[in-house]
N, C-alpha and C positions, 0 to 999 in steps of 0.2 A: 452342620451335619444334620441331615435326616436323620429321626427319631422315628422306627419304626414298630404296630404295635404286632405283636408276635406273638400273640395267646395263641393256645391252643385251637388246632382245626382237625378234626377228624380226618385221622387215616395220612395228616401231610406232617412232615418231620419239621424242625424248625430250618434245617438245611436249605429244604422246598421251600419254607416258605418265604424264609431271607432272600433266595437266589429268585421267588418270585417278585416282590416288594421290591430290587433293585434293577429287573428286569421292566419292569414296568413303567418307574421309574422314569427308564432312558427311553422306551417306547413314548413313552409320552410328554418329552422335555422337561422335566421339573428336571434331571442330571444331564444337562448340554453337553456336547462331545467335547472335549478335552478336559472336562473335569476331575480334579483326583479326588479319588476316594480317599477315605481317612485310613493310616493304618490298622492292621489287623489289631492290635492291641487297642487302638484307640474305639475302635468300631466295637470290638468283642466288651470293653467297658461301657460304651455309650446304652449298647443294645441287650448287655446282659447276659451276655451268651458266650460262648468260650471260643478260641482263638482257635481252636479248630473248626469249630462250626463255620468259621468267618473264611479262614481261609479255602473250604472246602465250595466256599459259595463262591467266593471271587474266579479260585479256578474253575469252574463250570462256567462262568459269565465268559472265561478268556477262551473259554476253549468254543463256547458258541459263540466269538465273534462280538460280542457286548461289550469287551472290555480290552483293553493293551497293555504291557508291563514295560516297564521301560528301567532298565537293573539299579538297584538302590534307590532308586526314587519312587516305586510302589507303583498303584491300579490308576489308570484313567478311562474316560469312556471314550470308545471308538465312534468314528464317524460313523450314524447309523441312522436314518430318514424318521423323523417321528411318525409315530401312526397312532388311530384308536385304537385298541388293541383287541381283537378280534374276541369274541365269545369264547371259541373253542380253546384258547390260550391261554384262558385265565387260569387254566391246571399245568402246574406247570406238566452191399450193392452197386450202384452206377456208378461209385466210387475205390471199389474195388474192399470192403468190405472183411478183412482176413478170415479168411476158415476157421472153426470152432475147431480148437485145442483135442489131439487125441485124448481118448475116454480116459476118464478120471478113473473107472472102475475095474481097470484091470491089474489083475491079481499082480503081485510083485516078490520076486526071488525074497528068499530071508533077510540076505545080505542087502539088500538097497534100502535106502532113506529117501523115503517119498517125501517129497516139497511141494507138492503140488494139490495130489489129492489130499483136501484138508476137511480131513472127517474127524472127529472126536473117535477115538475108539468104543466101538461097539459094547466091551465090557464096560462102561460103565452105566449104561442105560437099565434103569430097574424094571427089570422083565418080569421080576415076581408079582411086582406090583402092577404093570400094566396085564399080565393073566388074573389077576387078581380082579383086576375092573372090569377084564371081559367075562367072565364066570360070572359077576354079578348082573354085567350087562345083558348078558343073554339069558339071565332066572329073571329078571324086575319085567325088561322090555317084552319079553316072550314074539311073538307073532308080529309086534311094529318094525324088529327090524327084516322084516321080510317083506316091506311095504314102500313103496317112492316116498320119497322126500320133496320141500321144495324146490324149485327149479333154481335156488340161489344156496341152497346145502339145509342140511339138519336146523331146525329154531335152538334148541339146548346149545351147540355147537356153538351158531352165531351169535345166542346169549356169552356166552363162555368167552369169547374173541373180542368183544364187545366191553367186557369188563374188565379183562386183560389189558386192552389200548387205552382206555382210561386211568386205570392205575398204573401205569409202566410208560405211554406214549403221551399222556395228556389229550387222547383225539375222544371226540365226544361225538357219535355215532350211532346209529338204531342200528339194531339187528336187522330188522329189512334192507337197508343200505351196503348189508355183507352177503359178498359174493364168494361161493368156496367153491374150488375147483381144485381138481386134481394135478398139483406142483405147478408151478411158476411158469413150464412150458406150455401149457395148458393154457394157463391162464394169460400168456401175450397173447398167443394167437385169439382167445377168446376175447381180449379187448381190440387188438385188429379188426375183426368182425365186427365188430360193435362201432368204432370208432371209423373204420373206410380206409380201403387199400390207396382210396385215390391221395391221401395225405403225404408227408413228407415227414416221416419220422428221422429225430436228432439221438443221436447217442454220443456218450463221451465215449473221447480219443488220446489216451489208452483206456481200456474200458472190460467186459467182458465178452467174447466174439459172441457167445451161443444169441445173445438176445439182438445183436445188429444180424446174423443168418438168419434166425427165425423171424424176423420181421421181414427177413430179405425174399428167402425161400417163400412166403406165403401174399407175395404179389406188390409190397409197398416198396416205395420208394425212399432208402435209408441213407443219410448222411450222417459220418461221423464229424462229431467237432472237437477243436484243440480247448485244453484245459490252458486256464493260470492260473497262481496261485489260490485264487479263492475256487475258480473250479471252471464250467461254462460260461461264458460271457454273454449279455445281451446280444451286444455286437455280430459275435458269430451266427447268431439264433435268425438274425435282420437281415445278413447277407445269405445265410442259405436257403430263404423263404423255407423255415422250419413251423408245421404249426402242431406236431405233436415229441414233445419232448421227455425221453425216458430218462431219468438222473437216479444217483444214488447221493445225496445233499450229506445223509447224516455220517457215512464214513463210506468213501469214495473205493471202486476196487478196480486197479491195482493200485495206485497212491496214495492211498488212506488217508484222502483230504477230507477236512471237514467243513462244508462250504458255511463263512460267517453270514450271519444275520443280513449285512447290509445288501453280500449276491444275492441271500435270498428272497431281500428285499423286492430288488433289481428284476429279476427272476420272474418276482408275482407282478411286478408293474407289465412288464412283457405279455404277460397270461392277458394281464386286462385290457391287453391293446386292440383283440377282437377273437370274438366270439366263436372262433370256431378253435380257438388256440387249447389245447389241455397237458397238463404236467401228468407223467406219471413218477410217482415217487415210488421206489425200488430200496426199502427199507430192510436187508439180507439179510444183518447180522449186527442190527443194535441190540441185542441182546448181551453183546460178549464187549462190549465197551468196560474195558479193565481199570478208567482212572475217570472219578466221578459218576455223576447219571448219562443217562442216556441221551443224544441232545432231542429237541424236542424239534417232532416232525415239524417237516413244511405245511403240508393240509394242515396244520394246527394251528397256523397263521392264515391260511389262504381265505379272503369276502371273496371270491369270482366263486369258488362251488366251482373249480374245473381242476384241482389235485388228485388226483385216484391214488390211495395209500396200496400200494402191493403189499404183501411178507408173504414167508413160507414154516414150515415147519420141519424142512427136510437137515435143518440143521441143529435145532434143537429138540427134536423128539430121534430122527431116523433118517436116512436120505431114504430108502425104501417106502415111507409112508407118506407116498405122493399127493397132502394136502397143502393147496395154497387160500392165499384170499387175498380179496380186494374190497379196501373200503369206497364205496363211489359214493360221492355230494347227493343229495336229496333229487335235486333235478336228475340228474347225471341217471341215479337208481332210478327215478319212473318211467325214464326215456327206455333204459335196457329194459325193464318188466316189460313195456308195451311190444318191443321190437322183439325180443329174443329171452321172453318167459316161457317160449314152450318148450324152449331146450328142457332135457333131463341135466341133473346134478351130476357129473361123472364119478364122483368118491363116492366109495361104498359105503351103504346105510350104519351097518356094524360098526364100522372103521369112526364113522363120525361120534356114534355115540361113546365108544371108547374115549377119543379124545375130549372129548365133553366131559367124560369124567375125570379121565385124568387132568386136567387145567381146571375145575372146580374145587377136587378136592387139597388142592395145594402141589399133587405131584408134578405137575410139569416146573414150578417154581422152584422147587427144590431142587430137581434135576438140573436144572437149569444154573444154579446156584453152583450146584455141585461141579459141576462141567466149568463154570467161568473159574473157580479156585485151584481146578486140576492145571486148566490153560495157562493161568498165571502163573502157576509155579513150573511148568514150562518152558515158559516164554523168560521170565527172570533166571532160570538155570541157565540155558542158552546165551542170553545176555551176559551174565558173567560169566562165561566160558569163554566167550569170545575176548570180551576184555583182559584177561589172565592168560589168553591166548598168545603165539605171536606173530598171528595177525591183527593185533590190539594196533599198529603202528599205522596198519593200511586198509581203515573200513571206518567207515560211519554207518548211524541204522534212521532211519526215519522211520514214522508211521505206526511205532509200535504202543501208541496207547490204547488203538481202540481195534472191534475184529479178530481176527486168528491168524495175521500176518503181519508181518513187517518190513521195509525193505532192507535190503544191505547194499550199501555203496563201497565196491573195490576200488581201488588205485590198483590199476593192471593193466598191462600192454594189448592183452587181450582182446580181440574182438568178441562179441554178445554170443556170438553162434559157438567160436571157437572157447570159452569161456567154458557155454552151459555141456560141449559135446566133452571136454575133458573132465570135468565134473560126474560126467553121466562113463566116463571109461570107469570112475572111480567109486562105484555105485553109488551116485545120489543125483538125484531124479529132482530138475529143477528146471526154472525160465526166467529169464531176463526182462526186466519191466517192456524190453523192445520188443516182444513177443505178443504184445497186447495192444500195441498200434495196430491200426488200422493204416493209416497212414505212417511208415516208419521214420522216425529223426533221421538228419543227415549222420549226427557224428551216432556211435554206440554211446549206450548208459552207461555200460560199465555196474548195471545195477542188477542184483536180485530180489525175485518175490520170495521170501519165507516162508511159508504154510506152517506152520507147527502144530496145530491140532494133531495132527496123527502120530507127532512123535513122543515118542515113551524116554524118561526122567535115564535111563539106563545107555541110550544111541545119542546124545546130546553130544559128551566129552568125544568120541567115537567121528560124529558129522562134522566136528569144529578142528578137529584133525586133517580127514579132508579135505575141506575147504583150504586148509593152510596149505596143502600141496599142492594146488594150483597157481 
């Protein structure tokens, strides 16, 4: 058994730093694939540390792919390519393309239970306090915010983003290397421009439509590709001369895969096979990972410097406060400064320093905090409703540990269409995983996406009703 030392390190828990030590580890051979770990009791006495800590680490290594369980007989290591282990790691269209989903944002009778649009409700976001930072904001700043910014957003701002992704993602990043743009849609097309319509952009299939339209609509050439279990395959990447690939690795949407280590492996060998090839990683919603941390980005493994990290903020502060970003590789940022630094910052000046203060002084954390505790309790009401249900005989749920969704799998005659339109006679507002092909399966799913963010602890018993009348 490795004997690991685990003194104290500023600002990382011992959770972090076990789950770092044994990740490392198998990065680096010293734990060969199939080895079994020791059990938790045995490890939690080796190491000193208590059989929670222990098992809290092992399931994070399982759930990113580092490890396999195999029942009664405990943790071994998964097959997973040995590598140095990267610097930034050490913390822990012509294919016919489906149409972007009618709007999420329109307004909805009393009586319906929306499935789809998954918004946090509005009350809970502290508005006293975000008028509270702009009051201040606009007595401290006076006259600066009535002045341009850099052509890549606010410095406070990308200081603020910058020490967020570090403590929360493990990505280790300059603030000149963040790019803020005005929401996510913004910010594709702004890396399309950057990147050349002439490429051959890959999205996963089933996936979200708006980002294969918007690359579609703005002159490139979009192919979707088939998922398996671990998520995109090389393979597909190789047959459809893909050399710009947009994925979501850390929790996949609609099927809330969490793609393991060794794809992701696989993935960056791809990237390194030439040079004009770049990932964008499309990180939405690791923030609301409900079982463990968060897994730890791709760029955070990537040597090539060709991973562009996305996120947004339209889901944990607002969808109305249309700020995104992008972290780009060091090359990757002085290519863009040289090429397309005269652009203007599109987010307003105000708007930036606001959010600057609010993620410095802790408020966006707490919010944040506060919203993932709302969701979980939720998402577990739900859960047992349906189990206590009786429909308990004819469903299973995947996908529910990470995100604000989950799936549900019926046993029903059902076709997808005829499924979600009996559903919608009986107000609730929902889609079938087959609604997110691009390419549709032969047979139906049989499967629904869950959104639950929007729904209130009170319409829970009320939606699992009917659902059972279909």
């Amino acid at each position: 058994m490795f004997l690991y030392d685990l003194a104290g390190a500023p600002g990382r828990s011992l959770y972090d730093r076990l789950t770092g030590c044994i990740r490392r580890d198998i990065l680096e051979g010293r734990l060969p694939a199939g080895s079994r770990l020791p059990s938790k009791r045995c490890a939690a006495a080796a190491w000193g540390i208590s059989v929670v800590t222990v098992m809290a680490a092992y399931d994070q290594l399982l759930a990113e792919g580092y490890l396999v369980s195999e029942q009664r007989r405990g943790y071994y290591v998964a097959q997973v390519e040995q590598w140095e282990m990267h610097p930034a790691s050490a913390v822990p269209s012509p294919l016919g393309i489906a149409d972007c989903p009618v709007s999420e944002q329109t307004e909805q009778p009393d009586d319906v239970i929306d499935l789809i649009q998954n918004r946090v409700p509005p009350d809970l976001f502290p508005l006293s306090v975000w008028n509270r930072l702009s009051r201040r904001v606009w007595r401290e700043e006076g006259q600066a915010l009535l002045r341009r910014t850099d052509y890549n957003g606010l410095p406070a701002l990308r200081g603020a983003i910058r020490d967020s992704l570090y403590e929360s993602r493990g990505i280790r990043a300059e603030a000149e290397d963040i790019l803020v743009s005005a929401g996510n849609e913004q910010l594709y097309a702004t890396l399309l421009t950057f990147l050349g319509r002439k490429n051959v952009f890959g999205v996963e299939d089933p996936g979200y439509p708006l980002i294969a339209r918007l690359y579609g609509q703005n002159g490139a050439r979009v192919v979707p590709l088939p998922l398996d279990a671990a998520g995109v395959t090389p393979d597909a990447l190789e047959t459809a001369g893909v050399n710009i690939l947009h994925i979501s690795p850390n929790h996949h949407f609609p099927t809330g895969i969490v793609m393991p280590v060794g794809r992701r492996q696989e993935l960056l060998a791809w990237l390194a096979g030439a040079p004009d090839r770049y990932i964008i990683e499309d990180d939405y919603d690791s923030e609301f990972r409900m079982e463990g941390r968060p897994i730890p980005s791709l760029q955070s493994m990537d040597g090539t410097g060709r991973v562009i990290y996305v996120n947004t903020f339209s889901k944990t502060v607002a969808p109305s406060l249309r700020i995104g970003y992008a972290v780009l590789p060091p090359d990757v940022s002085r290519a863009y400064r040289e090429r397309l630094g005269f652009l203007s910052c599109p987010v307003s000046v105000p708007e930036q320093y606001i959010l600057a203060a609010f993620m410095t002084d802790g408020s966006l954390a707490r919010h944040i905090s506060r919203m993932r505790t709302r969701c979980r309790g939720v998402r577990d009401a739900l859960l047992a409703a349906l189990a206590a249900s009786p429909l308990a005989e004819r469903y299973t749920v995947s996908a529910a540990d990470g995100g604000l969704h989950f799936l549900l799998h019926l046993r029903t005659t059902l076709s997808d269409i005829a499924l979600c339109a009996a559903l919608a006679e009986r107000g609730v507002r929902v889609r079938s995983l087959r609604d997110y092909y691009a390419v549709p399966p032969a047979a139906d799913t049989h499967t629904l996406v869950i959104s639950y963010a929007g729904l209130s602890a009170d319409c829970v018993q009320e939606l699992v009703r009917r659902l059972d009348t279909v």
